[in-house]
C-alpha positions as CSV (number, residue, x, y, z in Angstrom):
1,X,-25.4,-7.0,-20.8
2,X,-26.8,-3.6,-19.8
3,X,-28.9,-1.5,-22.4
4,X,-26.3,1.1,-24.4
5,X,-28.4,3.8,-23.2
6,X,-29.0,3.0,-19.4
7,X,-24.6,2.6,-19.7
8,X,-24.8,5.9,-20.7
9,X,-27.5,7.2,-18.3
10,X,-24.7,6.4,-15.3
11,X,-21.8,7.4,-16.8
12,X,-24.0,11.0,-17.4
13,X,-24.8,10.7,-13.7
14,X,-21.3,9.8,-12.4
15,X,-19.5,12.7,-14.1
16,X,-22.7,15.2,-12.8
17,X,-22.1,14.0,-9.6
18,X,-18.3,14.4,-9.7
19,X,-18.3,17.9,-11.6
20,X,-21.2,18.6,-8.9
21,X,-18.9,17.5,-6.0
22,X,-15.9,19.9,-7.1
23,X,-18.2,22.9,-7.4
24,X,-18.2,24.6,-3.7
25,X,-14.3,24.0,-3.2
26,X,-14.0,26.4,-6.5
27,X,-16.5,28.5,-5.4
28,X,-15.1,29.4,-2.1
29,X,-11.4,29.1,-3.7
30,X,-12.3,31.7,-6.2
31,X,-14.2,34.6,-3.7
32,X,-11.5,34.0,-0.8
33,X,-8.1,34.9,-1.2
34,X,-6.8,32.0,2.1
35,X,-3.7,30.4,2.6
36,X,-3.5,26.7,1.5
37,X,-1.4,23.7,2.4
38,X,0.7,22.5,-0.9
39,X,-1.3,19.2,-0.5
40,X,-4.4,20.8,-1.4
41,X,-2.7,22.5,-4.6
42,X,-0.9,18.5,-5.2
43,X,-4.0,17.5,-4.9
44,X,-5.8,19.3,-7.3
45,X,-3.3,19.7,-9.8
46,X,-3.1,15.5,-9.6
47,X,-7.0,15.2,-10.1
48,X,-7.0,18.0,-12.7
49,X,-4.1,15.1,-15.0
50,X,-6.0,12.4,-13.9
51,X,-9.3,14.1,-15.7
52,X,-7.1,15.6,-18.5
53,X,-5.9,11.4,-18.9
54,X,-9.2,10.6,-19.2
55,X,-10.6,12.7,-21.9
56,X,-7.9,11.6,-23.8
57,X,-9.0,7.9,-23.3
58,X,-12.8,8.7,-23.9
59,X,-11.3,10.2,-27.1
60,X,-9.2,7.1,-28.2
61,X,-12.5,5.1,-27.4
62,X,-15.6,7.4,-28.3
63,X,-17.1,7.4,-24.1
64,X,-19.2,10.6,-24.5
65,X,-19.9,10.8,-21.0
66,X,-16.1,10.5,-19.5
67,X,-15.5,12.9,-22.6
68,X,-17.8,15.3,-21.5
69,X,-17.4,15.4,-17.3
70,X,-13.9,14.8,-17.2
71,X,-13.4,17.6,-19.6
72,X,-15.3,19.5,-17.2
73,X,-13.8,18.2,-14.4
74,X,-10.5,19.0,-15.4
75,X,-11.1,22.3,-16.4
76,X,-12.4,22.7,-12.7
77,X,-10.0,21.3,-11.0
78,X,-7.1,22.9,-12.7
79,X,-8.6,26.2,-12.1
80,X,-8.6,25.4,-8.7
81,X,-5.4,24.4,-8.7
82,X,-4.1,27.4,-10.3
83,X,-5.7,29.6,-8.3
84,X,-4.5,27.8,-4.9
85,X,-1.1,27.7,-6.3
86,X,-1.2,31.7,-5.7
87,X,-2.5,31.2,-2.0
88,X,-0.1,28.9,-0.7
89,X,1.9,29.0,2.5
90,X,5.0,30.4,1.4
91,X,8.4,28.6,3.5
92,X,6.0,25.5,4.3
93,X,7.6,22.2,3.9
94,X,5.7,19.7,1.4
95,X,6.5,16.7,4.0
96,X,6.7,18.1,7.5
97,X,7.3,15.6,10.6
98,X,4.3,16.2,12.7
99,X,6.2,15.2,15.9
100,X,7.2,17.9,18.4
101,X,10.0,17.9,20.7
102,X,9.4,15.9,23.9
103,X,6.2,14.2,22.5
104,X,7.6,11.0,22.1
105,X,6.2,7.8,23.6
């Protein structure tokens, strides 16, 4: 079995990499007001519960490093989420049929 510390060394690492990962998407979400597709917002606010799951699970079993980037994460994510929730295409349907007329084969 792997050395307690060098377990925590890549769960650090994951979750820096992750919270890393989500930082441009906010970045450009948050200076430019665009219009969104409700997937993207679905999305987000599914990955913001997902991380807000987690921390509760690194709670329950003491895993600073889930604790700590999935806190993060989640915080990100449902930013984003709120914010994209503002810019979305209003009259869009969620599931659309991406078939035209007289496109069939």
């Amino acid at each position: 079995m792997a050395d307690p510390a060098t377990i925590t060394m890549v769960g650090l690492t994951a979750g820096a990499l992750c919270a890393v990962s989500t930082t441009p998407e906010l970045i450009v979400t948050l200076r430019r007001a665009e219009p969104v597709s409700r997937w993207i917002v679905l999305r987000n606010v599914a990955l913001a519960t997902g991380n807000a799951l987690w921390v509760l699970y690194a709670l329950a079993g003491g895993h600073l490093p889930i604790l700590i980037f999935c806190g993060i994460n989640a915080l990100m994510t449902g930013v984003l989420a709120a914010r994209q929730m503002r810019l979305v295409v209003p009259h869009t349907p969620l599931l659309s049929n991406p078939k035209k007329e007289g496109t069939e084969i």
